[in-house]
TORKOL-4160 file (C-alpha; in steps of 0.2 Angstrom, whole numbers, padded with zeros to 4 digits, m for minus):
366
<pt num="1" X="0090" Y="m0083" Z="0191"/>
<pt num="2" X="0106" Y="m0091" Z="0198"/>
<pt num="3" X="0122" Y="m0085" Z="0185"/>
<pt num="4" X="0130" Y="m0100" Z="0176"/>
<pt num="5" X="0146" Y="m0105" Z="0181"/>
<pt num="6" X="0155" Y="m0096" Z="0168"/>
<pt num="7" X="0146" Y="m0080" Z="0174"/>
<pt num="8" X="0153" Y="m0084" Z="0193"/>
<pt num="9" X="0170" Y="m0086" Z="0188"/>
<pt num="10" X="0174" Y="m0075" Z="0169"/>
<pt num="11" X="0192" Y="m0075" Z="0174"/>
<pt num="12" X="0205" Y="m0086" Z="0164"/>
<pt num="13" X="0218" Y="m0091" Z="0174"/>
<pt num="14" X="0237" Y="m0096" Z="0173"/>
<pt num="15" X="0244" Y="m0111" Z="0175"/>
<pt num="16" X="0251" Y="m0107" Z="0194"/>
<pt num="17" X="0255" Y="m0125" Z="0195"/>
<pt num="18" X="0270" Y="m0120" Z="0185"/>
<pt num="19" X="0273" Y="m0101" Z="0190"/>
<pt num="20" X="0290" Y="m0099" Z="0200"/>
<pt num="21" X="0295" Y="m0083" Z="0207"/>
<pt num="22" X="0311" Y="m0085" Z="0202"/>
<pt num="23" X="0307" Y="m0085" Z="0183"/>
<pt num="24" X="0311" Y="m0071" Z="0170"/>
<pt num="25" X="0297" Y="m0063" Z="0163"/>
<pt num="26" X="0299" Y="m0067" Z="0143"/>
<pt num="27" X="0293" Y="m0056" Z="0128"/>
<pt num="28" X="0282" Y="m0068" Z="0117"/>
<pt num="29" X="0279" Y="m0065" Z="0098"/>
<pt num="30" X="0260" Y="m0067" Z="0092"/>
<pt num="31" X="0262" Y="m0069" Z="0074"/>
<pt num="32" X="0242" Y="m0067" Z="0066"/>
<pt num="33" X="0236" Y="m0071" Z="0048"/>
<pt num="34" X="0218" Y="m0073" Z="0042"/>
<pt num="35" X="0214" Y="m0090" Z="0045"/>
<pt num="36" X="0207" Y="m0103" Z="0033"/>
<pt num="37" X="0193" Y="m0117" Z="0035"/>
<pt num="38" X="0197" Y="m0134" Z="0045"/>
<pt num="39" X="0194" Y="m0146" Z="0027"/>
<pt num="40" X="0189" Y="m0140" Z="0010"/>
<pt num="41" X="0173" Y="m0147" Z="0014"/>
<pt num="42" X="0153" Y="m0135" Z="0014"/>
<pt num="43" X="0154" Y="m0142" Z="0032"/>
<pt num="44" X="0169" Y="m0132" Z="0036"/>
<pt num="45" X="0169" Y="m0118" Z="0023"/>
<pt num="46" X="0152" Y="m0112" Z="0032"/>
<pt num="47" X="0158" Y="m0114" Z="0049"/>
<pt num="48" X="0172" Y="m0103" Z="0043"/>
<pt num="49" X="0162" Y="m0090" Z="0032"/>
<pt num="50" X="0151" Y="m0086" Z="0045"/>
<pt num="51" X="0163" Y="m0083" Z="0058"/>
<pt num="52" X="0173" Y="m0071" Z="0044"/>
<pt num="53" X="0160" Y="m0061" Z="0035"/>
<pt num="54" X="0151" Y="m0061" Z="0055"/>
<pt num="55" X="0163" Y="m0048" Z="0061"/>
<pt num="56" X="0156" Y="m0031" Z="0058"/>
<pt num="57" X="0174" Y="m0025" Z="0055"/>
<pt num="58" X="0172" Y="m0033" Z="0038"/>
<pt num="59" X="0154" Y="m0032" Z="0033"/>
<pt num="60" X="0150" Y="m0013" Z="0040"/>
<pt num="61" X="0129" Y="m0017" Z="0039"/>
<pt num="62" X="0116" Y="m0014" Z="0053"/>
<pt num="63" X="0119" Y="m0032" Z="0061"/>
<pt num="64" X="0099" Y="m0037" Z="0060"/>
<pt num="65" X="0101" Y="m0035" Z="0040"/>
<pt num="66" X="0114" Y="m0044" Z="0038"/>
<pt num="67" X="0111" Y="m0057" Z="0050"/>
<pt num="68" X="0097" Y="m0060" Z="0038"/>
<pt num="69" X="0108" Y="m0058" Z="0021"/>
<pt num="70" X="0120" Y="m0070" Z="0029"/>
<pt num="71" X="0112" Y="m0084" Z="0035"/>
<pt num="72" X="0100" Y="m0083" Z="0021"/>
<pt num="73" X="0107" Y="m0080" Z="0007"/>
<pt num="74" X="0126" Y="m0082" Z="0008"/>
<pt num="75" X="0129" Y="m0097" Z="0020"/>
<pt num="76" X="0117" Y="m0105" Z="0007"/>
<pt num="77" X="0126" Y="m0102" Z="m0008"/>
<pt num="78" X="0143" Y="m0097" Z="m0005"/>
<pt num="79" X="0151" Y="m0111" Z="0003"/>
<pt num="80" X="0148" Y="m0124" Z="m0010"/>
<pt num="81" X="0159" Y="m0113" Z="m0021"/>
<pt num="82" X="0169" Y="m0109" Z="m0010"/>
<pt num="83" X="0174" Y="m0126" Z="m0004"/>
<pt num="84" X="0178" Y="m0133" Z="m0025"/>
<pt num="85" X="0189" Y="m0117" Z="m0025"/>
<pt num="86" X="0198" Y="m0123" Z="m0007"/>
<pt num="87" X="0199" Y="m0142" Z="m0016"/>
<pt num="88" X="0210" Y="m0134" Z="m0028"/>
<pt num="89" X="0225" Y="m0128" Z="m0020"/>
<pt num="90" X="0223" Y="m0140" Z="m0003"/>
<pt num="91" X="0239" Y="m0150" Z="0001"/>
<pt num="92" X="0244" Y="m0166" Z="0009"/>
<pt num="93" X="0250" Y="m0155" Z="0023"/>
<pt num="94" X="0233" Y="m0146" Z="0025"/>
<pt num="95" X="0228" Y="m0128" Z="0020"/>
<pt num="96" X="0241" Y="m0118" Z="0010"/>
<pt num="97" X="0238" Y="m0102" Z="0023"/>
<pt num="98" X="0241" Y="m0111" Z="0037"/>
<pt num="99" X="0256" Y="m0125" Z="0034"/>
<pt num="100" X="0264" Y="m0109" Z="0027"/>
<pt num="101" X="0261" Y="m0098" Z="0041"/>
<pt num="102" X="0268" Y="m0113" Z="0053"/>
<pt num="103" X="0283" Y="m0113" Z="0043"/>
<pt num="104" X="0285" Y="m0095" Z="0045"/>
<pt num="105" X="0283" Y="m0096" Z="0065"/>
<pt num="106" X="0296" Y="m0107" Z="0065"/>
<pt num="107" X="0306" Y="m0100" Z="0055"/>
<pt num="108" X="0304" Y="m0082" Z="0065"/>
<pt num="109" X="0306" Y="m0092" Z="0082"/>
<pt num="110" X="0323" Y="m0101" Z="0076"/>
<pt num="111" X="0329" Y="m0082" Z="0071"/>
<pt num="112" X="0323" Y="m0077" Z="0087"/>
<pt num="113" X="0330" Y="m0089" Z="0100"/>
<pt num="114" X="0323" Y="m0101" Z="0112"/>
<pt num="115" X="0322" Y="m0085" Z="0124"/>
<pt num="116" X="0308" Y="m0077" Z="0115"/>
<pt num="117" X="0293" Y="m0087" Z="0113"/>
<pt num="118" X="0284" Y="m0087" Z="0096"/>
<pt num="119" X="0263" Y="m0093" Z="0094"/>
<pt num="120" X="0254" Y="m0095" Z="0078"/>
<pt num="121" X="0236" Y="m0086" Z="0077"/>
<pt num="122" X="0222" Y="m0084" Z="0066"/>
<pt num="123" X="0209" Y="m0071" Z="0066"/>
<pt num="124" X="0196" Y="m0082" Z="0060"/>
<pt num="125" X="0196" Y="m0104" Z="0063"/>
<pt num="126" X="0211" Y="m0111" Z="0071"/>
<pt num="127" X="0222" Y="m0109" Z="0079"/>
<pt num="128" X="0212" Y="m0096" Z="0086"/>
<pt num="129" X="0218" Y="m0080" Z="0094"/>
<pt num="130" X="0216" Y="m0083" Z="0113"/>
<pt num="131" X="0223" Y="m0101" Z="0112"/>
<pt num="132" X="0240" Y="m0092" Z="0104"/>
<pt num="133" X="0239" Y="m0080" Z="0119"/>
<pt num="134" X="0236" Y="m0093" Z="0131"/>
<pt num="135" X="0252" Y="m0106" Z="0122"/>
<pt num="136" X="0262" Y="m0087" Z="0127"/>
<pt num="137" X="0256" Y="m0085" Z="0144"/>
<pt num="138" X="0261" Y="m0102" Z="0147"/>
<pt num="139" X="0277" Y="m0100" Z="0139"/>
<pt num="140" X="0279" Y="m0086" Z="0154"/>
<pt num="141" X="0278" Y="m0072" Z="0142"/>
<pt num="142" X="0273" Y="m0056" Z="0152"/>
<pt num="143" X="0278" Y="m0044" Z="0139"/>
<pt num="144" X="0267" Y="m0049" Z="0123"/>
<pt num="145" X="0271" Y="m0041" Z="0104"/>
<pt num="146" X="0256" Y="m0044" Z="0092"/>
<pt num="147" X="0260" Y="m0045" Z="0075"/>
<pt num="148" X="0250" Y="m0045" Z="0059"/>
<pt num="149" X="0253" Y="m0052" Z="0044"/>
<pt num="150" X="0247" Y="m0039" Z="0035"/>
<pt num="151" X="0259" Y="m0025" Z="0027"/>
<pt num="152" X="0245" Y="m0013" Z="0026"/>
<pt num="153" X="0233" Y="m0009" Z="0038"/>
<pt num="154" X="0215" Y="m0009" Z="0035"/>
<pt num="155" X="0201" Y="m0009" Z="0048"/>
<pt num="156" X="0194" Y="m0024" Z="0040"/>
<pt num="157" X="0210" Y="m0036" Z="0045"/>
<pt num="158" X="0224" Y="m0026" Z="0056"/>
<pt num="159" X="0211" Y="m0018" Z="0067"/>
<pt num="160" X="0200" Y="m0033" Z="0069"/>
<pt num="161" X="0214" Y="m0043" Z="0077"/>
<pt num="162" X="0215" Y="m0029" Z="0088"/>
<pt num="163" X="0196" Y="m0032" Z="0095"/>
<pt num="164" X="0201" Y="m0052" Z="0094"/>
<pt num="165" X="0217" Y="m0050" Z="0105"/>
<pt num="166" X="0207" Y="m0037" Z="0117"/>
<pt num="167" X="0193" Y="m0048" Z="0119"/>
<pt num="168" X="0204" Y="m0061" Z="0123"/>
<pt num="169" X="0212" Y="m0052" Z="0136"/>
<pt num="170" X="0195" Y="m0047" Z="0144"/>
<pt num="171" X="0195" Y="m0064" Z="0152"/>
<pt num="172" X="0212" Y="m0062" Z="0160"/>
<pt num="173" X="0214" Y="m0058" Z="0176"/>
<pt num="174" X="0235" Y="m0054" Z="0175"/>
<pt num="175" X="0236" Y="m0045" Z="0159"/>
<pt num="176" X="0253" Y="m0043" Z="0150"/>
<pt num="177" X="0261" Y="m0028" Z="0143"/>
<pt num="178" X="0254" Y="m0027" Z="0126"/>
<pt num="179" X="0260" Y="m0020" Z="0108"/>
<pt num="180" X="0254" Y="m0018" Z="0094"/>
<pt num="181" X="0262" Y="m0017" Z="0075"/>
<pt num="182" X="0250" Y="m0008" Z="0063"/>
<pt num="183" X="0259" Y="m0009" Z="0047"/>
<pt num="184" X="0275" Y="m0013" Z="0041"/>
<pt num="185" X="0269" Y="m0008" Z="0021"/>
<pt num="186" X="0285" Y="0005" Z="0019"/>
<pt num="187" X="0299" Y="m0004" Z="0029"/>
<pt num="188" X="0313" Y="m0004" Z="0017"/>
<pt num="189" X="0317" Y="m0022" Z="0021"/>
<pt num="190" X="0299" Y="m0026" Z="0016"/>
<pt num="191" X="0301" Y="m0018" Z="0000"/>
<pt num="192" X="0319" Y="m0028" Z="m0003"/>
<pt num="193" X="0311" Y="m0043" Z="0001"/>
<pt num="194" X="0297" Y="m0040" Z="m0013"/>
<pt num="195" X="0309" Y="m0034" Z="m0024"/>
<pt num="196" X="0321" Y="m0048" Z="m0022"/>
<pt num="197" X="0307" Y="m0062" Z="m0028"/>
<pt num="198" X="0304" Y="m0052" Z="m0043"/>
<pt num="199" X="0321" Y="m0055" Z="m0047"/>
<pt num="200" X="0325" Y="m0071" Z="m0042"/>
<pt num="201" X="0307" Y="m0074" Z="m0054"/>
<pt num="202" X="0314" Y="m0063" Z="m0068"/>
<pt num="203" X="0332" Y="m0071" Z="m0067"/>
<pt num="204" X="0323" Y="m0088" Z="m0068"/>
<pt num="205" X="0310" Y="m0087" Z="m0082"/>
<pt num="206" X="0314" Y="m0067" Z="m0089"/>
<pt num="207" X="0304" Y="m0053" Z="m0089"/>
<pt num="208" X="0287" Y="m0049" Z="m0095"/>
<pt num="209" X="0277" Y="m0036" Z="m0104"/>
<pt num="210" X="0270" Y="m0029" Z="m0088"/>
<pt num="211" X="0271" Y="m0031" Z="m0070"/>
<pt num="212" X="0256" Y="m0031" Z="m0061"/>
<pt num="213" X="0254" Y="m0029" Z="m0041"/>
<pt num="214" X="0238" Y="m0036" Z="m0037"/>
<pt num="215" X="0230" Y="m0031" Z="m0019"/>
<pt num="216" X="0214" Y="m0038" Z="m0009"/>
<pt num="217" X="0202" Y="m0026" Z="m0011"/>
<pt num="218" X="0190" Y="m0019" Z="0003"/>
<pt num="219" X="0176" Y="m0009" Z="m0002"/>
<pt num="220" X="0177" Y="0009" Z="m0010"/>
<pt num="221" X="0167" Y="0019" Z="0004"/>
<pt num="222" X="0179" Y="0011" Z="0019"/>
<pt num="223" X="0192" Y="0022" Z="0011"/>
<pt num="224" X="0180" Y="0037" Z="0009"/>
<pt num="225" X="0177" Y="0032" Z="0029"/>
<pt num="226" X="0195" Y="0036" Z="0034"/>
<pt num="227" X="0203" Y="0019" Z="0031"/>
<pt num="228" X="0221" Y="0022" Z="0024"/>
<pt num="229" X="0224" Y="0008" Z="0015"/>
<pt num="230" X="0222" Y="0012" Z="m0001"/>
<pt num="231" X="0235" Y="0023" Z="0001"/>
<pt num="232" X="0248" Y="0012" Z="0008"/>
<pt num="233" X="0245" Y="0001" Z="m0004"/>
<pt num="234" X="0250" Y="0014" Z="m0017"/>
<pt num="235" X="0266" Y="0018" Z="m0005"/>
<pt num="236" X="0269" Y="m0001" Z="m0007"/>
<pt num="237" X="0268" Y="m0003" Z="m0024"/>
<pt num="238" X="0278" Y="0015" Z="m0029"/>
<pt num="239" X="0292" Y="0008" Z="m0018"/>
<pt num="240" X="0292" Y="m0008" Z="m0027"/>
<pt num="241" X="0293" Y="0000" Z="m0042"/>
<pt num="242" X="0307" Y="0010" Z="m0038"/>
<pt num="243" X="0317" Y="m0003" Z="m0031"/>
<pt num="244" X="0315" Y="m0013" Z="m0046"/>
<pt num="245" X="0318" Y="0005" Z="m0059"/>
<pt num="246" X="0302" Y="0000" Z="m0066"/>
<pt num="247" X="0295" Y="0015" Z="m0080"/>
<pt num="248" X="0276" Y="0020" Z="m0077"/>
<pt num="249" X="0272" Y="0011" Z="m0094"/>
<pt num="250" X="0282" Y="m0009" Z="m0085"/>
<pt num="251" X="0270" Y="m0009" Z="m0070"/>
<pt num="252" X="0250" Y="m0005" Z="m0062"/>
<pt num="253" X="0243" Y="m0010" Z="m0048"/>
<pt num="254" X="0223" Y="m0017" Z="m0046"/>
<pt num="255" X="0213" Y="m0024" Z="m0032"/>
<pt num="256" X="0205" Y="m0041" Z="m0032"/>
<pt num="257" X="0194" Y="m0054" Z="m0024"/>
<pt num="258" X="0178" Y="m0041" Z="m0023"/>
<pt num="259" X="0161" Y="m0047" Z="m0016"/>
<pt num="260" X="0144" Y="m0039" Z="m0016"/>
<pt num="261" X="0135" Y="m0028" Z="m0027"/>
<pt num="262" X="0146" Y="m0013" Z="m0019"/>
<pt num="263" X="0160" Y="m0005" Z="m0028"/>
<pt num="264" X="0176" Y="m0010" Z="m0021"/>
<pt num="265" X="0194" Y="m0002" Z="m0023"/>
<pt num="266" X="0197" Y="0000" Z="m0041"/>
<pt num="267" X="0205" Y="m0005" Z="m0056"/>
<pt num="268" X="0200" Y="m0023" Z="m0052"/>
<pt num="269" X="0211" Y="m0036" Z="m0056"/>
<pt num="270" X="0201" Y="m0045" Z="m0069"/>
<pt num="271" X="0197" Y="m0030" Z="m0079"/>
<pt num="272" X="0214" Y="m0025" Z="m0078"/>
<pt num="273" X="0220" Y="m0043" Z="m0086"/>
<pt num="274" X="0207" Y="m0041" Z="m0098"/>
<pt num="275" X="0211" Y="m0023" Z="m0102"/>
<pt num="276" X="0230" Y="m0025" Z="m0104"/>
<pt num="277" X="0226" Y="m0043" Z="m0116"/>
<pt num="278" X="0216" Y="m0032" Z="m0127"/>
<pt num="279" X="0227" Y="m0017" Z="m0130"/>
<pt num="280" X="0241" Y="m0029" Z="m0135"/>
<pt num="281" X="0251" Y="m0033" Z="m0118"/>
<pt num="282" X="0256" Y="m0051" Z="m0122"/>
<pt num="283" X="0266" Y="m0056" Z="m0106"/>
<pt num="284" X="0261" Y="m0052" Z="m0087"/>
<pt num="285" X="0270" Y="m0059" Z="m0072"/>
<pt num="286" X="0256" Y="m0054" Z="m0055"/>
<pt num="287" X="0265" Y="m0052" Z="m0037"/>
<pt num="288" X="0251" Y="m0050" Z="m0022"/>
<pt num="289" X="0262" Y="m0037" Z="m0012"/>
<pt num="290" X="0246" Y="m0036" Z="0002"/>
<pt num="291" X="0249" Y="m0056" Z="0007"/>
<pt num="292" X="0261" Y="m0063" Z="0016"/>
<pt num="293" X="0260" Y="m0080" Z="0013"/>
<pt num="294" X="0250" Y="m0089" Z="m0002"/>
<pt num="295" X="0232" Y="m0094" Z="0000"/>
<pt num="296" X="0216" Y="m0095" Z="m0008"/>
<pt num="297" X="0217" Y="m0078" Z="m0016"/>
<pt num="298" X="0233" Y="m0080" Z="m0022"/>
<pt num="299" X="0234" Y="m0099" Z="m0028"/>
<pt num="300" X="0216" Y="m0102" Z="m0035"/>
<pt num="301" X="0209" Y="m0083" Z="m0039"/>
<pt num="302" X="0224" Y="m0077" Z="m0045"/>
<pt num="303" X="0239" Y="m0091" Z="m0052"/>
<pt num="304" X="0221" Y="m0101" Z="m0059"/>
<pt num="305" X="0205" Y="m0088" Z="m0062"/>
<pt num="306" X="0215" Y="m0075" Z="m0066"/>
<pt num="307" X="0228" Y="m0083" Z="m0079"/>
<pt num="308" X="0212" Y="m0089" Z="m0088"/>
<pt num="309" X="0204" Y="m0070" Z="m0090"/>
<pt num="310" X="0223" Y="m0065" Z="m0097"/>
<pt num="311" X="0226" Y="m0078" Z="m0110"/>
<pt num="312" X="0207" Y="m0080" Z="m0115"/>
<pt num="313" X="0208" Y="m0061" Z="m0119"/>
<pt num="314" X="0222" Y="m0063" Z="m0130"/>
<pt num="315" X="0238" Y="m0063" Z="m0120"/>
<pt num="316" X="0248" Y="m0078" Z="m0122"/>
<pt num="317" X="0260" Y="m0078" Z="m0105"/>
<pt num="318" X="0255" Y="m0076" Z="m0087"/>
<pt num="319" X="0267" Y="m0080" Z="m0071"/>
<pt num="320" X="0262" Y="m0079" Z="m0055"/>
<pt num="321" X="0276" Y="m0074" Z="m0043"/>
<pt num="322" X="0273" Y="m0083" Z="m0028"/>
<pt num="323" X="0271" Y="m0073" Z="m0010"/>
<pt num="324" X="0286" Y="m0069" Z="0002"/>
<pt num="325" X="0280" Y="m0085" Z="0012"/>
<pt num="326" X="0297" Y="m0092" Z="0020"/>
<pt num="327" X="0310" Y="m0084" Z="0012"/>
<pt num="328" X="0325" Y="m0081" Z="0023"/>
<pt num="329" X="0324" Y="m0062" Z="0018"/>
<pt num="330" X="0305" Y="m0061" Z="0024"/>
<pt num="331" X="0310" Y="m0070" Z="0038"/>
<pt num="332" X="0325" Y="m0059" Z="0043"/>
<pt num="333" X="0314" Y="m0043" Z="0039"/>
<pt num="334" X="0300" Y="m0050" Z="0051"/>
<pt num="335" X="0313" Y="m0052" Z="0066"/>
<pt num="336" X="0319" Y="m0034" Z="0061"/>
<pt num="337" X="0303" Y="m0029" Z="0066"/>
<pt num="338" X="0300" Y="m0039" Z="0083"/>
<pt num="339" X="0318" Y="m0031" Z="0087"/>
<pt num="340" X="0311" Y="m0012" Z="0081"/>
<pt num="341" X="0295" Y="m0015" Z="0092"/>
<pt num="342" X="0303" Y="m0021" Z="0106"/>
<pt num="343" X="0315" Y="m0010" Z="0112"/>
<pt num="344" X="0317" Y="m0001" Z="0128"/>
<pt num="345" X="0305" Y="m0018" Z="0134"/>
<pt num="346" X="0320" Y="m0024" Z="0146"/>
<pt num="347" X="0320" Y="m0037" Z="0159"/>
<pt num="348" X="0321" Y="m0031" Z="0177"/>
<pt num="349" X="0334" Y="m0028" Z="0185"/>
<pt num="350" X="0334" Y="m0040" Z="0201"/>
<pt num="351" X="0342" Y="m0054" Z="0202"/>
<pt num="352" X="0327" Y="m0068" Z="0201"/>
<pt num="353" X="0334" Y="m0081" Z="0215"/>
<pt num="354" X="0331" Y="m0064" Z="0226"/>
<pt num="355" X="0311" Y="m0063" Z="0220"/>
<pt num="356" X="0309" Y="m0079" Z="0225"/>
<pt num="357" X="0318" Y="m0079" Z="0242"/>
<pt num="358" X="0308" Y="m0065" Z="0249"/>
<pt num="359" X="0292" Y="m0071" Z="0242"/>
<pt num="360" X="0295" Y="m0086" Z="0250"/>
<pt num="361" X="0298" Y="m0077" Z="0265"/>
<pt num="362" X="0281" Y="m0070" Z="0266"/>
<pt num="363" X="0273" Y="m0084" Z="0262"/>
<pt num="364" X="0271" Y="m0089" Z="0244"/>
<pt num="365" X="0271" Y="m0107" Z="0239"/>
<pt num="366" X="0286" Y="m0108" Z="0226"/>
């Protein structure tokens, strides 16, 4: 059988049209999140869940199964759902997640000068991963720092960009220097930043009976497995706590947006709503501290869903405290980050006209 074109030629390749010899090699800024469907329409909800709930670092089931517990039963039920929920919080600008996470480049890249190029990137949908690489590479970035936006790491999200970016990077033939942030769940300016919205919540609308820090859950036997974070979610929330001199008795912490018949992390967030309603907690305000920007989970399960479980129970006041999103002091903690990562990552020391001189010497074409 004659190989296909592709098969012939697997290598993607710069743009040498615009390469120059005398160019300094920049460090580029791949911010990730998520990623969220095209429209809040079946069409595109489905398209999205089966890429998502595809990747075997989320769903960890012998791929024949699920392929038949996917397309079978889920990508037939689910998206309908899914996509009302999605109808809810849409916007004229788009999805919440991603005109949120655009503003957050653009933010980062403003802090960071026009020196260091920033790219947007979802796990899942678009703007996908390799077309971020690929805006970098153009941008002449040879020196590339990944960053997730995701405080805590979990196999099921951080790790999973990790397979996206390396097989992106499969099909380059000149491969950049690459790092990698894991987590950022304990960074004291992470934990400011948290505890600064609070405030700014509180000095706004006052406090509340409890606090509650509500985290996506992943399931209960991916912890058992080795994953660490249910930990650093604990770290995260301790530290919030702290930093806002919070009593055991003024604060818990839950998990939410669970799926399957599997247990998942627990307390879950609903039961915990439902709980505190019925032992007489009148006032919650919920923070998401494991979400960097707002979203579905945030904006429909939790502000909406969730608020309806606490005050159907009996509570009679429930705030949501929106996500760090924008904010100048998430921003600033985020370029603390690049910097932290990316020291010691110099340029070189010769002087660029030089490059180019001898290479022209020997040959090369610009």
């Amino acid at each position: 059988m004659r190989p296909t074109e592709q098969e012939e030629s697997p290598l993607s390749e710069p743009n040498l049209q615009s390469y120059h010899h005398d160019q300094v090699g920049r460090t580029g800024i791949l911010l990730v999140n998520l990623g969220t469907p095209d429209a809040p329409d079946r069409t595109s909800v489905r398209r999205y869940l089966k890429e998502f709930l595809w990747d075997p670092r989320v769903v960890e089931v012998p791929r024949p199964i699920w392929w038949f517990v996917l397309n079978g039963v889920i990508l037939n039920t689910r998206p309908g759902r899914s996509a009302k929920a999605y109808q809810k919080v849409w916007t004229d600008q788009g999805s919440p997640l991603l005109s949120i996470s655009y503003k957050q480049r653009d933010a980062l890249a403003q802090r960071l000068g026009d020196a260091v190029p920033v790219a947007l990137a979802m796990r899942y949908g678009s703007p996908s991963i390799e077309a971020g690489l690929e805006e970098l590479r153009d941008a002449g970035a040879r020196r590339i720092l990944v960053l997730p936006l995701y405080p805590q790491y979990s196999a099921t999200t951080t790790a999973s960009i990790f397979d996206a970016v390396a097989d992106a990077l499969r099909k380059w033939r000149w491969i950049p220097e690459l790092r990698f942030i894991n987590h950022y769940h304990d960074e004291p300016a992470f934990i400011d930043a948290l505890a600064n919205s609070v405030r700014r919540h509180r000095a706004q609308f006052g406090a509340s009976d409890k606090l509650l820090l509500s985290f996506h859950g992943i399931p209960e036997e991916y912890f058992h497995k080795g994953d660490p974070y249910f930990c650093e979610c604990q770290k995260s929330g301790r530290l919030l706590a702290e930093a806002l001199d919070l009593t055991p008795e003024q604060w818990k912490l839950s998990f939410q947006s669970r799926l399957g018949p599997k247990q998942w992390l627990q307390p879950y967030t609903d039961k915990t709503l439902e709980t505190m309603a019925s032992e007489g907690v009148k006032s919650v305000q919920v923070i998401c501290p494991g979400f960097s920007a707002d979203c579905l989970e945030t904006l429909e399960e939790i502000a909406m869903e969730n608020r309806e479980v606490f005050l159907e129970a009996g509570g009679e006041r429930y705030e949501y405290i929106p996500c760090l999103n924008a904010e100048a002091d998430h921003i600033d903690m985020l370029a603390g980050l690049v910097a932290q990562h990316s020291q010691g990552w110099g340029q070189s020391a010769e002087d660029p006209a030089q490059v180019r001189e001898r290479a022209l010497a020997i040959g090369a074409a610009q």
